[in-house]
C-alpha positions, -999 to +999 in steps of 0.1 A: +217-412-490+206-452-481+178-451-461+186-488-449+192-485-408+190-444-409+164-424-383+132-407-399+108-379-392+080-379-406+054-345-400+016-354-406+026-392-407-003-405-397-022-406-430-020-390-463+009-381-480+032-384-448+012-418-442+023-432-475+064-418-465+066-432-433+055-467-451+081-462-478+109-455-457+098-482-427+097-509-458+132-498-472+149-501-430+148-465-416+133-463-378+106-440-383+088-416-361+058-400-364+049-366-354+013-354-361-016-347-338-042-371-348-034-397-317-055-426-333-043-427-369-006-420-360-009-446-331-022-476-351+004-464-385+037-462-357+026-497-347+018-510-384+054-497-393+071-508-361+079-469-357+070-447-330+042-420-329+048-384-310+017-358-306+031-330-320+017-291-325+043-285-351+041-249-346+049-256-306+084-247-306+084-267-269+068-297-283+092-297-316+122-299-297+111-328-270+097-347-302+129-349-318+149-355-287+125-384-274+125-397-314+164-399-311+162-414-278+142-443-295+159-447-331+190-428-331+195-387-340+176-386-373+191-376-406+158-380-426+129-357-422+099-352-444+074-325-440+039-333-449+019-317-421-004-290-431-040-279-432-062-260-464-095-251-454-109-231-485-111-188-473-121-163-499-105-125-490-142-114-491-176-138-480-205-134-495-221-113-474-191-087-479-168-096-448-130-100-452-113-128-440-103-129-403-070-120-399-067-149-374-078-177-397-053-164-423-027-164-400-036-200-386-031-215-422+004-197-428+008-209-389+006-242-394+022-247-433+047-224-435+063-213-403+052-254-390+074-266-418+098-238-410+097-249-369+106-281-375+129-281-397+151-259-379+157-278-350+161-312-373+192-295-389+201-278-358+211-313-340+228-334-367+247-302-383+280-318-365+273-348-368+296-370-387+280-374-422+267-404-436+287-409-468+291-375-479+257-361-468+248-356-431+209-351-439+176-346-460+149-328-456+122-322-478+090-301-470+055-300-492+039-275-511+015-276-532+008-265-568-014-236-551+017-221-548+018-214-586-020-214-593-042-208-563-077-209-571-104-186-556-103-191-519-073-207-514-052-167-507-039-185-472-029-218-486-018-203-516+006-181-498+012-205-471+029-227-500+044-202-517+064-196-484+078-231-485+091-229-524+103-197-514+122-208-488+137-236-506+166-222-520+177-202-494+177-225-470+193-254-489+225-226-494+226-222-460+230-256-454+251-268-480+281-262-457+268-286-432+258-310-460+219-314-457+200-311-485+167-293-489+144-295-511+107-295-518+076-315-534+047-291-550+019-322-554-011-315-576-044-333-567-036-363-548-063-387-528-055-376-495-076-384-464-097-348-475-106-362-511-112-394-505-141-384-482-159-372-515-181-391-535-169-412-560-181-390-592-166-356-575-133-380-572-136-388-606-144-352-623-113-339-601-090-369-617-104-357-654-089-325-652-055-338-646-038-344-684-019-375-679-030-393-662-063-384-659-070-396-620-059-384-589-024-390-577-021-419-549-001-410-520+027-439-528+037-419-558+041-387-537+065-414-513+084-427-547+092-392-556+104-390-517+127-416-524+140-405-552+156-371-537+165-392-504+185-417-532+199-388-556+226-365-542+224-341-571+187-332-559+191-297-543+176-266-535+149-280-558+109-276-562+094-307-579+060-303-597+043-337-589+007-332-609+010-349-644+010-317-659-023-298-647-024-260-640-052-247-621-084-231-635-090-200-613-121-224-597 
C-alpha cells in the first residue's frame, strides 16, 4: 500500500515506538493522528509532524469511536493504523512477602495491551471495510507484541500473556479480514530504547544491549518504524508475527 496522501492512526504515538511510526509515515505523506493519553508529548509530536493529537483511553470503547470519527473528520477515513500503545510494569504471581498478584493489576495489563489493541482495532476495520480499496487493499493494521510473548521472564506473567494475546490473535483476525482486504499483522520487538529504557543509566543501557547477539545494543525506535514500513509497502505480508530483536531469547531474569 503507498502511504503518500493515505490517513494514519497511530496508538501510543506520542513517543516510543509509536513516536518513531507517526514520524515515518508523516515524512513519507500520510496525515497522521495520534491517539495516546500523554497530552504534552502527543501534543508537541502532532504539531512536529503537522498531524493531529486525540486523548485516547484505548480501552474506552466511547473514546475509540469519537477518536477515529474526529481523526477522519480532519485527514480523511484512515486506512493505516499501528498499534503501539501498551504499558509493562514488572508483577511476579507471588511477592516476597508471599502475596499473589492482585487480580486487578493483572487484569489492568491484559486491559490495556490486549483487549486495547483489540478495541481499537475493531472499529478501524469496522469503518473502511466498504470502502473502495486503495489498489487492491482497503487497509493495514499492525499491532505490537513483544518477544515476552515467547520468553517472558520472571515477573512479566501479565505482559507475557498480554502479548501472547496479540500473536494469538493475529491469524485469526487477518482471515477474517481477508475478505474485506485489510491486512493484519503483528511486530514482536525485543529490547528497544523506548521512553522506559532510556530513563536508565547509561551502563544498565549498555549491559541490556550486550545481551542482544547482533547487534549487540538496543534497538532504536526508527528500526521498529522501518520494519512498519516494510508490511505497510509489501502486500504478501499477512497474518504474520515478525521477531524484531537481532536474534536474542530471554534468560528467565
Amino acid at each position: 500500500m503507498q502511504i503518500d496522501g493515505l490517513a494514519a492512526i497511530v496508538t501510543g504515538g506520542a513517543s516510543g515506538l509509536g513516536g518513531a511510526t507517526a514520524e515515518m509515515l508523516a515524512a513519507r505523506g500520510a496525515r497522521v493522528a495520534i491517539f495516546d493519553l500523554n497530552e504534552e508529548l502527543g501534543t508537541a509530536k502532532a504539531k512536529a509532524i503537522g498531524g493531529s493529537f486525540h486523548k485516547v483511553n484505548v480501552v474506552d470503547e466511547d473514546e475509540v469511536s469519537q477518536a477515529i470519527a474526529e481523526a477522519e473528520g480532519l485527514h480523511g477515513k484512515a486506512r493505516i493504523l499501528v498499534n503501539c500503545a501498551g504499558i509493562g510494569p514488572p508483577a511476579k504471581v507471588i511477592d516476597r512477602d508471599g502475596n499473589p498478584l492482585p487480580l486487578a493489576k493483572f487484569a489492568s495489563i491484559i486491559n490495556v495491551n490486549l483487549i486495547g489493541t483489540f478495541n481499537v482495532l475493531s472499529k478501524f476495520a469496522a469503518r473502511i471495510q466498504a470502502e473502495d480499496p486503495v489498489g487492491e487493499e482497503r487497509g493495514v493494521i499492525i499491532n505490537t507484541a513483544s518477544v515476552a510473548a515467547y520468553e517472558g521472564q520472571i515477573g512479566q506473567a501479565a505482559y507475557a500473556a498480554s502479548k501472547g494475546g496479540i500473536v494469538g490473535m493475529t491469524i485469526p483476525i487477518a482471515r477474517e479480514f481477508a475478505r474485506s482486504g485489510i491486512r493484519v499483522c503483528t511486530i514482536a520487538p525485543g529490547l528497544f530504547l523506548t521512553p522506559l529504557l532510556a530513563s536508565l543509566p547509561e551502563e544498565a543501557q549498555r549491559s541490556l544491549g550486550a545481551q542482544v547477539p547482533f547487534p549487540s545494543r538496543l534497538g532504536d525506535p526508527s528500526e521498529y518504524a522501518k520494519m512498519a514500513f516494510s508490511i505497510i509497502d509489501n502486500p504478501m505480508l499477512n497474518g504474520e508475527t515478525i521477531r524484531l530483536d537481532g536474534a536474542i531469547r530471554m534468560a528467565p531474569k
